[in-house]
N, CA, C and O atoms as a CHARMM CRD file, in Angstrom:
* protein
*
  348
    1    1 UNK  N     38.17800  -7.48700 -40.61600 PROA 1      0.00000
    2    1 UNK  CA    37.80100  -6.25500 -39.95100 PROA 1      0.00000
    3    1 UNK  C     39.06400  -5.44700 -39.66800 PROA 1      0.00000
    4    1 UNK  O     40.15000  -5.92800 -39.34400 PROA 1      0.00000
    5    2 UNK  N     38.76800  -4.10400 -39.84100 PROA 2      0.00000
    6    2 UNK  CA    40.55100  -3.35400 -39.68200 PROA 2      0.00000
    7    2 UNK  C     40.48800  -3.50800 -38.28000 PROA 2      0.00000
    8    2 UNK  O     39.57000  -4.00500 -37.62800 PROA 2      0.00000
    9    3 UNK  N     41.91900  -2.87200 -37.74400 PROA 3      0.00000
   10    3 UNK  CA    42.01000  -2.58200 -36.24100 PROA 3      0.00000
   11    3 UNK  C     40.81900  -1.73800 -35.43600 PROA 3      0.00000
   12    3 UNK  O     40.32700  -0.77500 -36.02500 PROA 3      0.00000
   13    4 UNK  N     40.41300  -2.03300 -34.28500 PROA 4      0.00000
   14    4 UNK  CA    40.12600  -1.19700 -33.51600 PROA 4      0.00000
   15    4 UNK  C     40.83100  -0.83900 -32.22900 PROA 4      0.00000
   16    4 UNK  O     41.64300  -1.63600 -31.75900 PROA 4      0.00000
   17    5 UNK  N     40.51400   0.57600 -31.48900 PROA 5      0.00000
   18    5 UNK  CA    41.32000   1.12700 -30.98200 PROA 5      0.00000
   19    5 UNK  C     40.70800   0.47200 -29.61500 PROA 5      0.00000
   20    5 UNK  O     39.54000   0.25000 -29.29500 PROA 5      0.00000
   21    6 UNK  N     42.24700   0.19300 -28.76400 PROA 6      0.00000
   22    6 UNK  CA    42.12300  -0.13800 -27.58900 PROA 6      0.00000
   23    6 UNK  C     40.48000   0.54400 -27.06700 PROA 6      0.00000
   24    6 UNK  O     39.55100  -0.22500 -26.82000 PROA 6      0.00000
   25    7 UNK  N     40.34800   1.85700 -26.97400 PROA 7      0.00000
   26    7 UNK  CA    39.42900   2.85700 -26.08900 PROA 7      0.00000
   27    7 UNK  C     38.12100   2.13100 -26.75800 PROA 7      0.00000
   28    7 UNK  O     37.29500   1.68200 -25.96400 PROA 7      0.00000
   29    8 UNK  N     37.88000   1.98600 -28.12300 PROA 8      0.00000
   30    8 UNK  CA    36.79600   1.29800 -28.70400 PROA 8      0.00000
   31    8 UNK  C     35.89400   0.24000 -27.94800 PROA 8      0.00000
   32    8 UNK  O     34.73800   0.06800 -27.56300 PROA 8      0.00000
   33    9 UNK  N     37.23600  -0.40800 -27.97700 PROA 9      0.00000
   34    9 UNK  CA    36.70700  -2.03600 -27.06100 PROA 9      0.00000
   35    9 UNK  C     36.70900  -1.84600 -25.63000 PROA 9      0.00000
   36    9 UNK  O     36.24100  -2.78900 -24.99100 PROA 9      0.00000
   37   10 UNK  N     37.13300  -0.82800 -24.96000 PROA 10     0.00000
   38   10 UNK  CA    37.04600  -0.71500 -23.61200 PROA 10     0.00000
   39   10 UNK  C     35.06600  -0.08800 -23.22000 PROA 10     0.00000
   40   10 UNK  O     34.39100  -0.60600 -22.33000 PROA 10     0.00000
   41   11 UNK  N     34.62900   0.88900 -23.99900 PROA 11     0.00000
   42   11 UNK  CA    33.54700   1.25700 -24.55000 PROA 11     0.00000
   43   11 UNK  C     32.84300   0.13800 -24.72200 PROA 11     0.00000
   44   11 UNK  O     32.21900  -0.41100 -23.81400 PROA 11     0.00000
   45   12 UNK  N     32.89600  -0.21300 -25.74800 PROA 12     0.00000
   46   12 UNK  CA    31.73200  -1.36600 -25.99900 PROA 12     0.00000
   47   12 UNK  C     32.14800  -2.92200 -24.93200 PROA 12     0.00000
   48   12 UNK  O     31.58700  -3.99100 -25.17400 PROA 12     0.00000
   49   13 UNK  N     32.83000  -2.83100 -24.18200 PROA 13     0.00000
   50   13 UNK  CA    33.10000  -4.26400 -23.61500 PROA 13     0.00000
   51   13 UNK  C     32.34000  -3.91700 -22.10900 PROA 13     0.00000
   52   13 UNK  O     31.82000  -4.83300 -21.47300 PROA 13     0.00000
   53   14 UNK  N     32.32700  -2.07700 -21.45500 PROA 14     0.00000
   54   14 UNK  CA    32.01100  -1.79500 -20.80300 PROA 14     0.00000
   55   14 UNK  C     30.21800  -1.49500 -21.01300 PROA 14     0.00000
   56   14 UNK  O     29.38900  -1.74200 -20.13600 PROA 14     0.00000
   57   15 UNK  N     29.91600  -0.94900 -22.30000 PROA 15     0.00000
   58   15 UNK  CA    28.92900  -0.77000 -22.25100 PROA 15     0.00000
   59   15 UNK  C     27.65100  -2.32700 -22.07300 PROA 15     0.00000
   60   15 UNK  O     26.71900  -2.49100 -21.28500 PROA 15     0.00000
   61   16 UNK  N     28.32500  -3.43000 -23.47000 PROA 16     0.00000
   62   16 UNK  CA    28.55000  -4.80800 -23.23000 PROA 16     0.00000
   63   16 UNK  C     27.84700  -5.32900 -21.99700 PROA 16     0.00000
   64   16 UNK  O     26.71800  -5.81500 -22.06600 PROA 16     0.00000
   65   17 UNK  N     28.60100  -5.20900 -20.74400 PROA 17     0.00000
   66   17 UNK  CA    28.52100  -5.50400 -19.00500 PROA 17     0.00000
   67   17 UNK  C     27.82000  -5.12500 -18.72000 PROA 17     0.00000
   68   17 UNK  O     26.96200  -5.84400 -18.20800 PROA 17     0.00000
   69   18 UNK  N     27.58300  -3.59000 -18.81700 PROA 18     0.00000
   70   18 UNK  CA    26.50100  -2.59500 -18.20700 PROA 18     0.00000
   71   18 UNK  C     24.92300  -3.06800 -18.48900 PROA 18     0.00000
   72   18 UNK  O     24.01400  -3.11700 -17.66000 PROA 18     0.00000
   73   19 UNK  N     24.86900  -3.43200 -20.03800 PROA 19     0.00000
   74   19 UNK  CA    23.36800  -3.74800 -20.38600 PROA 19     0.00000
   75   19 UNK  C     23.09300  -5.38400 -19.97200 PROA 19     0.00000
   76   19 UNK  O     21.97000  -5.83900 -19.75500 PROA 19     0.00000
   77   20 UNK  N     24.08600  -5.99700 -19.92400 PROA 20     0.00000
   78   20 UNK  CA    23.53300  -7.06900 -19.55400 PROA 20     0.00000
   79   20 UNK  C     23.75300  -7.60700 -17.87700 PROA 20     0.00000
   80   20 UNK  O     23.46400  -8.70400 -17.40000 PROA 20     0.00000
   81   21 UNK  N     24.29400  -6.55400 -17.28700 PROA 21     0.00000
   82   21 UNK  CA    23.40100  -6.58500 -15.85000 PROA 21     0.00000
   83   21 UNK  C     22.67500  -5.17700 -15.09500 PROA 21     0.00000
   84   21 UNK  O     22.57300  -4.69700 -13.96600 PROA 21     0.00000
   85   22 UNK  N     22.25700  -4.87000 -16.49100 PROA 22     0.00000
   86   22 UNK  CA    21.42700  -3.49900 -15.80500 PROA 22     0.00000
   87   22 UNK  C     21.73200  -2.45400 -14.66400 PROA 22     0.00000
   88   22 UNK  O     21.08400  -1.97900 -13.73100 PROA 22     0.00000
   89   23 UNK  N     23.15100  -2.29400 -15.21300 PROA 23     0.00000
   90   23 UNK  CA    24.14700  -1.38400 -14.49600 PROA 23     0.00000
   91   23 UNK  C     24.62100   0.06700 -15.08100 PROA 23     0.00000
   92   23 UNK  O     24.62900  -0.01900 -16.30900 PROA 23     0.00000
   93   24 UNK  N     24.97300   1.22100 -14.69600 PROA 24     0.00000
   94   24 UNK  CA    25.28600   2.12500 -15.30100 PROA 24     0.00000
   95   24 UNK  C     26.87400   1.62800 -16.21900 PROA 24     0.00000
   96   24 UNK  O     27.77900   0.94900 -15.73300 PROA 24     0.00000
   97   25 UNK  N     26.84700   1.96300 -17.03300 PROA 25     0.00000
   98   25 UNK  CA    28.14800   1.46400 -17.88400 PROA 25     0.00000
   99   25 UNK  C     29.33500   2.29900 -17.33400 PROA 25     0.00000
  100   25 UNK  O     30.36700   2.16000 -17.99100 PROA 25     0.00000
  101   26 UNK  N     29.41000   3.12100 -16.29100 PROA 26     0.00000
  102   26 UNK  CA    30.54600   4.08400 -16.09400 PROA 26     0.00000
  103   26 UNK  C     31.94200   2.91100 -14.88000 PROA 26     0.00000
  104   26 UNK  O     32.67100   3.23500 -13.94300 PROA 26     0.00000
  105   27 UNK  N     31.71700   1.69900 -15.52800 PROA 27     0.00000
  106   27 UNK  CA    32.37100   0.26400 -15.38100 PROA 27     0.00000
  107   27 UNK  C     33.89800   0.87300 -15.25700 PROA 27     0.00000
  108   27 UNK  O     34.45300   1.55000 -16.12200 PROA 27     0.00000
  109   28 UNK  N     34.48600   0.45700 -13.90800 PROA 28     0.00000
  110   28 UNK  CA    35.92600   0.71400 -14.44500 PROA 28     0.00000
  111   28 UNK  C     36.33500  -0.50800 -14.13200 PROA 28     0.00000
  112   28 UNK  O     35.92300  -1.29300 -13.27800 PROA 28     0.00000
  113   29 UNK  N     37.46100  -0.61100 -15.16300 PROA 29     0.00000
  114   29 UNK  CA    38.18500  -1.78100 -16.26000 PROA 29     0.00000
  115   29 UNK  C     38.60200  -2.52500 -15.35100 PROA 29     0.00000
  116   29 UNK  O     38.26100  -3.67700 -15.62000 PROA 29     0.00000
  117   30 UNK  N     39.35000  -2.45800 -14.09800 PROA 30     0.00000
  118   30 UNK  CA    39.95800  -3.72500 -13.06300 PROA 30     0.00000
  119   30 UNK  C     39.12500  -4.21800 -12.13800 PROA 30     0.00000
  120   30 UNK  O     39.50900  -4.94900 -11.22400 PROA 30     0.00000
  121   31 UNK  N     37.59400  -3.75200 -12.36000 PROA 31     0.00000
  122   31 UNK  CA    36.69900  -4.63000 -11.51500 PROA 31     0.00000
  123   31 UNK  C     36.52500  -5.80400 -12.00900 PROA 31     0.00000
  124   31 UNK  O     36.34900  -6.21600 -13.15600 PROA 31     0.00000
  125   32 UNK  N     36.63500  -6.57100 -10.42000 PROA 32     0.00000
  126   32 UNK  CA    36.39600  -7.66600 -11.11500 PROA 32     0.00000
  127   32 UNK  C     34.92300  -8.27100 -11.61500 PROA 32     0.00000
  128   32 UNK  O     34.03000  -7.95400 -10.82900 PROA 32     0.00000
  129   33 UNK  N     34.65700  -8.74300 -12.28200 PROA 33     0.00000
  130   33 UNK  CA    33.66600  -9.45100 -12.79700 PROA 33     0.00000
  131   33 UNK  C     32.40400  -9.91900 -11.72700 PROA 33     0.00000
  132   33 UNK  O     31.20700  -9.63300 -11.70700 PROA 33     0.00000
  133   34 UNK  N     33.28200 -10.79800 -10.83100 PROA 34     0.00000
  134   34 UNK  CA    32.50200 -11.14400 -10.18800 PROA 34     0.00000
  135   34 UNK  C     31.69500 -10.21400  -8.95100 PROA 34     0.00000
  136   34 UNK  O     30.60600 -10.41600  -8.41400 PROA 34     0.00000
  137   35 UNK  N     32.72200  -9.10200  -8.74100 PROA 35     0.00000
  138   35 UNK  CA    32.21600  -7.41500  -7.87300 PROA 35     0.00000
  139   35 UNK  C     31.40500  -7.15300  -8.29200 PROA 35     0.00000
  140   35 UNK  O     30.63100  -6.62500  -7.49300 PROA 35     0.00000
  141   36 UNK  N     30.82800  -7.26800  -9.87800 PROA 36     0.00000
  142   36 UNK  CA    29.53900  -6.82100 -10.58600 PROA 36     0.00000
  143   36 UNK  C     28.57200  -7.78100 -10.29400 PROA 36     0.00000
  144   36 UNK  O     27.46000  -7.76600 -10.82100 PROA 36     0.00000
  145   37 UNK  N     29.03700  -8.86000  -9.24500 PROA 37     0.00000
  146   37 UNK  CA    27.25300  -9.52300  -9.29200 PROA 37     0.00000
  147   37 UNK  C     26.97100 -10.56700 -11.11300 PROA 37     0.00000
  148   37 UNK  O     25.93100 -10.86900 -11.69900 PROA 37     0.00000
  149   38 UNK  N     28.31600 -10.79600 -11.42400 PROA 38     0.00000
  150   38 UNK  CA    28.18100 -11.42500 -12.50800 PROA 38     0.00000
  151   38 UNK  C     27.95500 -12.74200 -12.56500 PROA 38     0.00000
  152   38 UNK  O     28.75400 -13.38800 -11.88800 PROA 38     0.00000
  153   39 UNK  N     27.03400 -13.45600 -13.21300 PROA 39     0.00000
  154   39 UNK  CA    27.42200 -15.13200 -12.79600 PROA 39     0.00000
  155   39 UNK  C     27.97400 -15.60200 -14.31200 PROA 39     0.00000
  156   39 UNK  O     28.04200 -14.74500 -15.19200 PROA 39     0.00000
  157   40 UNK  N     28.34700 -16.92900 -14.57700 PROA 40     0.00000
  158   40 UNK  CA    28.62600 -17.56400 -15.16200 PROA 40     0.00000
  159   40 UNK  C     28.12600 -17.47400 -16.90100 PROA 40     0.00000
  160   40 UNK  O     28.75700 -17.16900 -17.91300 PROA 40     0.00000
  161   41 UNK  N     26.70400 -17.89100 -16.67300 PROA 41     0.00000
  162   41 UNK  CA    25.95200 -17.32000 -18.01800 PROA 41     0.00000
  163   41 UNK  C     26.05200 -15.84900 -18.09600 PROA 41     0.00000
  164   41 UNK  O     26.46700 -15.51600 -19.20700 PROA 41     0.00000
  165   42 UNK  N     25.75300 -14.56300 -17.08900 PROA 42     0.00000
  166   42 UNK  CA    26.48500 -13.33500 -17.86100 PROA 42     0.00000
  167   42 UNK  C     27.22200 -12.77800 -18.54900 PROA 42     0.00000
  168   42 UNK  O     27.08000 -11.76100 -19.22800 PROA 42     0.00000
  169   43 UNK  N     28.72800 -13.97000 -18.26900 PROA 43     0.00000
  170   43 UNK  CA    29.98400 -13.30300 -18.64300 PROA 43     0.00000
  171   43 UNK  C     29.76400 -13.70800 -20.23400 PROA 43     0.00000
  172   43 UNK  O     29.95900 -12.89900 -21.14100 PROA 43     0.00000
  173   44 UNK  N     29.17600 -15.55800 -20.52100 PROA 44     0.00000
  174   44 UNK  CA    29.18800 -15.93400 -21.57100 PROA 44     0.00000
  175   44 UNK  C     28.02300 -15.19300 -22.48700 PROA 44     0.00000
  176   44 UNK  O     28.12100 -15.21800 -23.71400 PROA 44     0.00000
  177   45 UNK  N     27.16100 -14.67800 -21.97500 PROA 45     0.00000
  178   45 UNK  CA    26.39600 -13.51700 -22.97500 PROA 45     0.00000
  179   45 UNK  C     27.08300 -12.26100 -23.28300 PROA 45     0.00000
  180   45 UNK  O     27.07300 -11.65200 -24.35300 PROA 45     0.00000
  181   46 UNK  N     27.63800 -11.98500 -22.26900 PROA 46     0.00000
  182   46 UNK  CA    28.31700 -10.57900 -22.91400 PROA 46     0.00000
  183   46 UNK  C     29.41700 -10.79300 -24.46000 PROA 46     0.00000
  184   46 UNK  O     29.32700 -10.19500 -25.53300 PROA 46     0.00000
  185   47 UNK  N     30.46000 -11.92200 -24.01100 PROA 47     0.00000
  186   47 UNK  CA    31.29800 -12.32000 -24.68400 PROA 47     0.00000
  187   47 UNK  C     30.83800 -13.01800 -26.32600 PROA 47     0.00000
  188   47 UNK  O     31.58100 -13.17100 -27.29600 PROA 47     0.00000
  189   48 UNK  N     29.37400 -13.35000 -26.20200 PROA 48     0.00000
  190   48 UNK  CA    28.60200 -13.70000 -26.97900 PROA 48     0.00000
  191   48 UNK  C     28.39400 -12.54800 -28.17200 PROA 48     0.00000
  192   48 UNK  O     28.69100 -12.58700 -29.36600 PROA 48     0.00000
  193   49 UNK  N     27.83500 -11.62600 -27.45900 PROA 49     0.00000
  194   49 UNK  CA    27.62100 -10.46500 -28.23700 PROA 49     0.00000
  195   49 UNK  C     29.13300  -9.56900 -28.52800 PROA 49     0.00000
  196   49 UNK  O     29.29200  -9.11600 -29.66100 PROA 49     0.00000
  197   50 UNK  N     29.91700  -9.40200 -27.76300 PROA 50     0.00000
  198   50 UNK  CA    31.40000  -8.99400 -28.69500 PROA 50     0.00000
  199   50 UNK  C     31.53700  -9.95000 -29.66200 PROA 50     0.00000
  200   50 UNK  O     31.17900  -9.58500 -30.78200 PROA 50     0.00000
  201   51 UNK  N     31.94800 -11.06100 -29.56100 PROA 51     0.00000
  202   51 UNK  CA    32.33700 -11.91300 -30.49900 PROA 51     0.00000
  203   51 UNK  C     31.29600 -11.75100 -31.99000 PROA 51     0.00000
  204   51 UNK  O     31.85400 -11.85300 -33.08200 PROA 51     0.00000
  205   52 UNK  N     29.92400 -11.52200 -31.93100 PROA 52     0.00000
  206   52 UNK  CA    29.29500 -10.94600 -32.97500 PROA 52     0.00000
  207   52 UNK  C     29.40700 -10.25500 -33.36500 PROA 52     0.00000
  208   52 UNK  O     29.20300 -10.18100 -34.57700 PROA 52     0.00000
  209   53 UNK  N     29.90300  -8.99700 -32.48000 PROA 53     0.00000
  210   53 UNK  CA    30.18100  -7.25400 -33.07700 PROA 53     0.00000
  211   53 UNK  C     31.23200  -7.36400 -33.79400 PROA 53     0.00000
  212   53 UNK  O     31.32900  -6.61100 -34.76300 PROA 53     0.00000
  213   54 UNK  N     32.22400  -8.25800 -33.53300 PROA 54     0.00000
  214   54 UNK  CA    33.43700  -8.16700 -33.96300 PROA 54     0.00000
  215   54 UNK  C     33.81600  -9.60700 -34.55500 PROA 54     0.00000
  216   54 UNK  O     35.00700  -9.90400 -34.47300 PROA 54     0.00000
  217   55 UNK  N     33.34400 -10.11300 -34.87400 PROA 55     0.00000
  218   55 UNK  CA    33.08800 -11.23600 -35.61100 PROA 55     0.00000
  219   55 UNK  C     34.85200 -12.01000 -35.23600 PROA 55     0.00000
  220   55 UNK  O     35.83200 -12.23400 -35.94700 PROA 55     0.00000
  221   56 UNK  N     34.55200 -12.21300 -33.79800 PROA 56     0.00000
  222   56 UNK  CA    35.80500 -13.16800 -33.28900 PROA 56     0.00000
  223   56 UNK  C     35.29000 -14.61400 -32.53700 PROA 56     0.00000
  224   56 UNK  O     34.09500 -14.90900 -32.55100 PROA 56     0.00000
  225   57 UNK  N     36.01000 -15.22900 -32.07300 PROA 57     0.00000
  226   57 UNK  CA    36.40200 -16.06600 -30.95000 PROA 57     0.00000
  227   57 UNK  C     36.48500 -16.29200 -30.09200 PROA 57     0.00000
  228   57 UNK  O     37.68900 -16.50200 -29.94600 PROA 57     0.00000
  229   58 UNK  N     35.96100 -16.45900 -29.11500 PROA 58     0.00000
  230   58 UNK  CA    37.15800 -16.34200 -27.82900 PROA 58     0.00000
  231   58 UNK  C     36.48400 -18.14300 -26.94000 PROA 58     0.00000
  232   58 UNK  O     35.46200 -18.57800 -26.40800 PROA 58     0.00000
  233   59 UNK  N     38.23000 -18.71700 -27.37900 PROA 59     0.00000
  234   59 UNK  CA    38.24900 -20.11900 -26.43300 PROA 59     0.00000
  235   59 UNK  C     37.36400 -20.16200 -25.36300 PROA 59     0.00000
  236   59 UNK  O     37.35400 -19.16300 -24.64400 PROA 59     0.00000
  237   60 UNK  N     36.53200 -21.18600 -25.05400 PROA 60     0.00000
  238   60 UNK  CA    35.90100 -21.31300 -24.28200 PROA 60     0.00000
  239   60 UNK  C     36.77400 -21.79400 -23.09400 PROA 60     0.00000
  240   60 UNK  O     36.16300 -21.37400 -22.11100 PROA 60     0.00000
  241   61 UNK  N     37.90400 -22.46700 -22.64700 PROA 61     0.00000
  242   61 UNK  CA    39.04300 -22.21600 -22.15300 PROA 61     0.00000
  243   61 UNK  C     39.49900 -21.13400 -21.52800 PROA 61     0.00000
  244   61 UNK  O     40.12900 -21.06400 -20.47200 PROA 61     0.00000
  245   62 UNK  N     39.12400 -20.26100 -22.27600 PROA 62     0.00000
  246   62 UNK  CA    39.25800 -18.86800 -21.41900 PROA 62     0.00000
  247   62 UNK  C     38.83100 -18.27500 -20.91000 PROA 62     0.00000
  248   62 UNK  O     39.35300 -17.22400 -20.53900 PROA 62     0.00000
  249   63 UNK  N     37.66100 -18.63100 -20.62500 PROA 63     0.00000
  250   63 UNK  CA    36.80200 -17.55500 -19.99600 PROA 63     0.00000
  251   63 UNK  C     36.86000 -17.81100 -18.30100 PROA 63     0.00000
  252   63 UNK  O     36.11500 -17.12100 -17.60700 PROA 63     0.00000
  253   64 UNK  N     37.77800 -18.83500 -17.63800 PROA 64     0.00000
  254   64 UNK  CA    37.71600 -18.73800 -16.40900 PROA 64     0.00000
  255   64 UNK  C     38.65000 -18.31300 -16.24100 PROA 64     0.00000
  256   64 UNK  O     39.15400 -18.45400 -15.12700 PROA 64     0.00000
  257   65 UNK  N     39.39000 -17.53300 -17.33500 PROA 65     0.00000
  258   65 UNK  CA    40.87500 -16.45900 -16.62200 PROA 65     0.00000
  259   65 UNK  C     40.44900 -15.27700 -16.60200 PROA 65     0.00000
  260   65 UNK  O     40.86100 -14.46100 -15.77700 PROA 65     0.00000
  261   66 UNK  N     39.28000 -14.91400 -17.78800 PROA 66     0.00000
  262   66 UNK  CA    38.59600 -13.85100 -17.76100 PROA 66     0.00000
  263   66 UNK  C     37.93800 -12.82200 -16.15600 PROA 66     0.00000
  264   66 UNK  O     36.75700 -12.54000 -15.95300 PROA 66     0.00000
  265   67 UNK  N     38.89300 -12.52900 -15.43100 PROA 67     0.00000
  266   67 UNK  CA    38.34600 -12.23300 -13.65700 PROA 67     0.00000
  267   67 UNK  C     38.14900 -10.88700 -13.88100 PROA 67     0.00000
  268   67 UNK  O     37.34400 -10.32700 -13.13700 PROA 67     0.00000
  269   68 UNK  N     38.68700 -10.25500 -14.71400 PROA 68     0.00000
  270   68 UNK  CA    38.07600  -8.40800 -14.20400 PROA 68     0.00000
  271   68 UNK  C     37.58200  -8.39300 -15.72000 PROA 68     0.00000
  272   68 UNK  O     37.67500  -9.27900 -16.56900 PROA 68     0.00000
  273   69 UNK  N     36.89700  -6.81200 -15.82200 PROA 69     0.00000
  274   69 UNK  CA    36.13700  -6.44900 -17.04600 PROA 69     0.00000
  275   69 UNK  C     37.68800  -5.94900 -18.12300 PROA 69     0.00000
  276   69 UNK  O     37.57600  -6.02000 -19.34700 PROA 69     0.00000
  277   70 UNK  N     39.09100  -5.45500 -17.45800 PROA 70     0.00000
  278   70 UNK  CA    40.22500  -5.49800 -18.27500 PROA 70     0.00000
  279   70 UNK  C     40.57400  -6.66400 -19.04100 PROA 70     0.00000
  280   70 UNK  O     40.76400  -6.72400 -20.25500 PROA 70     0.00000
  281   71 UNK  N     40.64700  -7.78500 -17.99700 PROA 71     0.00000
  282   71 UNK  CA    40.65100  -8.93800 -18.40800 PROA 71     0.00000
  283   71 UNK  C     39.67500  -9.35800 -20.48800 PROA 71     0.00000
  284   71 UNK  O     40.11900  -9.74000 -21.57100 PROA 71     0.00000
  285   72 UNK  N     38.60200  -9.05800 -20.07900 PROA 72     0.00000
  286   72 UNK  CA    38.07700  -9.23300 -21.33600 PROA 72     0.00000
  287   72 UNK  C     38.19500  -8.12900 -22.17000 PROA 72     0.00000
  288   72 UNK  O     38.23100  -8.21600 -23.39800 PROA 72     0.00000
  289   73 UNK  N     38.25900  -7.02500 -21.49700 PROA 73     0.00000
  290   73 UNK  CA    38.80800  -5.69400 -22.72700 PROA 73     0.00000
  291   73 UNK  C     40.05100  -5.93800 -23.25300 PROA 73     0.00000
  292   73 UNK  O     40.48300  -5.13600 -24.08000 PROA 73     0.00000
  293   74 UNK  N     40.86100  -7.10400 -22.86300 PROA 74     0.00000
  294   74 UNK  CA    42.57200  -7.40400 -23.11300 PROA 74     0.00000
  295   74 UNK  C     42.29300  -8.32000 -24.47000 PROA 74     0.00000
  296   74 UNK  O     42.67800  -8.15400 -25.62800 PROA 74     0.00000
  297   75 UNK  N     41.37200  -9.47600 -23.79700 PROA 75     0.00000
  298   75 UNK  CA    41.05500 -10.78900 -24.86400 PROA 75     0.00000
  299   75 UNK  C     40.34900 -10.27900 -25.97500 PROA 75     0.00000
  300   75 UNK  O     40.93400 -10.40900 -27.05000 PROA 75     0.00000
  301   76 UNK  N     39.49700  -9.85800 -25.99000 PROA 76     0.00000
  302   76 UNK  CA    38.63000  -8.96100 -27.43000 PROA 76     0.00000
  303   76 UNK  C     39.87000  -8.35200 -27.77500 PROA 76     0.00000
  304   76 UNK  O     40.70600  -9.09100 -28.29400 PROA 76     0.00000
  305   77 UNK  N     40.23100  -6.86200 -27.55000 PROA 77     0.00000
  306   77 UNK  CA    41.51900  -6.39500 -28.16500 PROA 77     0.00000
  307   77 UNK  C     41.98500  -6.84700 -29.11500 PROA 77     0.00000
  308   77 UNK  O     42.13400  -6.40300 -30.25400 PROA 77     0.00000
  309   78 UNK  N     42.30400  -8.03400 -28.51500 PROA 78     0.00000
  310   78 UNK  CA    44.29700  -9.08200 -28.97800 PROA 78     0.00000
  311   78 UNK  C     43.33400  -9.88500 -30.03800 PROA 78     0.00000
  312   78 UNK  O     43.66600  -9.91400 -31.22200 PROA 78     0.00000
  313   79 UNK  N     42.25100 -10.47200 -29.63700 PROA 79     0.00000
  314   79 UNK  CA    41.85500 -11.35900 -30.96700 PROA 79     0.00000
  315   79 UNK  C     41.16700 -10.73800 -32.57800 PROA 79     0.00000
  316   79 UNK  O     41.08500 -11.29600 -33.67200 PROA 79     0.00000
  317   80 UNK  N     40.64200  -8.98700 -31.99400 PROA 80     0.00000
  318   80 UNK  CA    40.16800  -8.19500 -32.91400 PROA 80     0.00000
  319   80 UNK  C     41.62800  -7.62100 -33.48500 PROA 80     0.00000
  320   80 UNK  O     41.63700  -7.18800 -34.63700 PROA 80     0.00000
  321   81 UNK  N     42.37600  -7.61300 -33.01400 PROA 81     0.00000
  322   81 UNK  CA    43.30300  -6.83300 -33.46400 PROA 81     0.00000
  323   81 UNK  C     44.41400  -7.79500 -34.79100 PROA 81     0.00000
  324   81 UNK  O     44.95200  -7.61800 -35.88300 PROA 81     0.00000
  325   82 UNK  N     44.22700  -8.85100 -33.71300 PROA 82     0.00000
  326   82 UNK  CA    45.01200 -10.17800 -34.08000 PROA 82     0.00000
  327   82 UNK  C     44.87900 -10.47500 -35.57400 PROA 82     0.00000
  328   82 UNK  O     45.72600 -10.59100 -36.46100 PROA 82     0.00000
  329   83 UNK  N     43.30100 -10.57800 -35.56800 PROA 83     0.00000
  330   83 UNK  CA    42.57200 -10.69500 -37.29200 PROA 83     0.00000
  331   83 UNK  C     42.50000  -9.64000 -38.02900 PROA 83     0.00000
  332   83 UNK  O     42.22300  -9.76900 -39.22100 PROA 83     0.00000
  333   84 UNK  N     42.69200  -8.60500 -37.57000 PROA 84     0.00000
  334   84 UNK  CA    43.03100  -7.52800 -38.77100 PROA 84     0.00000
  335   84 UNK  C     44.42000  -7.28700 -39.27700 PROA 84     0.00000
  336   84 UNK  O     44.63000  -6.73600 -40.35800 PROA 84     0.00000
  337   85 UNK  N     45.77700  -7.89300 -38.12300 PROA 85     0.00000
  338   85 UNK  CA    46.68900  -8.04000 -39.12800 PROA 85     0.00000
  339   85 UNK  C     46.97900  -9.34800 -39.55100 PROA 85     0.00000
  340   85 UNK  O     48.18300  -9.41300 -39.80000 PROA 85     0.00000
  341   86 UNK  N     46.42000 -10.39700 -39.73800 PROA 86     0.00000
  342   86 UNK  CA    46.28400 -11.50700 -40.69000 PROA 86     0.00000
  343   86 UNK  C     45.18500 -11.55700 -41.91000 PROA 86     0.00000
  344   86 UNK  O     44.84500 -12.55200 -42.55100 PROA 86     0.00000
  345   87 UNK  N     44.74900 -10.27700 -42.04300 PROA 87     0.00000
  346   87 UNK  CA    43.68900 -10.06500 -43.44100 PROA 87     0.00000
  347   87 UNK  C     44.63200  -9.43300 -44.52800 PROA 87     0.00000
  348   87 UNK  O     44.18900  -9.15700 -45.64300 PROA 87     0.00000
């Protein structure tokens, strides 16, 4: 997959959050996760569906560093970005 732009994934990582806790998506990026009323299985559905859009990864290891919605707009980023310059 080529690069996508930081703003891309901030968009869809926000919109992402928004639909899967039935929130307006106007999400800003250093909330934390858990401020949204997020539990455990939320975070791993959202991350579920990036990782499909963008046909990545993300360590299951990581997801308890994952604390604000930047936090995962950082990890998508770096691993989408990561695989487009190793193609």
């Amino acid at each position: 997959m080529p690069s996508v732009s930081y703003e891309q994934i901030v968009c869809d990582v926000t919109h992402a959050v928004a639909n899967e806790l039935h929130i307006p998506p106007d999400i800003m990026p250093d909330t934390f996760v858990k401020d949204l009323n997020a539990d455990s299985l939320s975070l791993v559905v959202v991350i579920l569906e990036l990782e499909e859009k963008y046909n990545v990864t993300v360590n299951p290891a990581r997801f308890d560093k994952l604390l604000t919605v930047r936090d995962v707009i950082d990890e998508v980023f770096s691993l989408v970005n990561k695989d487009a310059a190793t193609v």
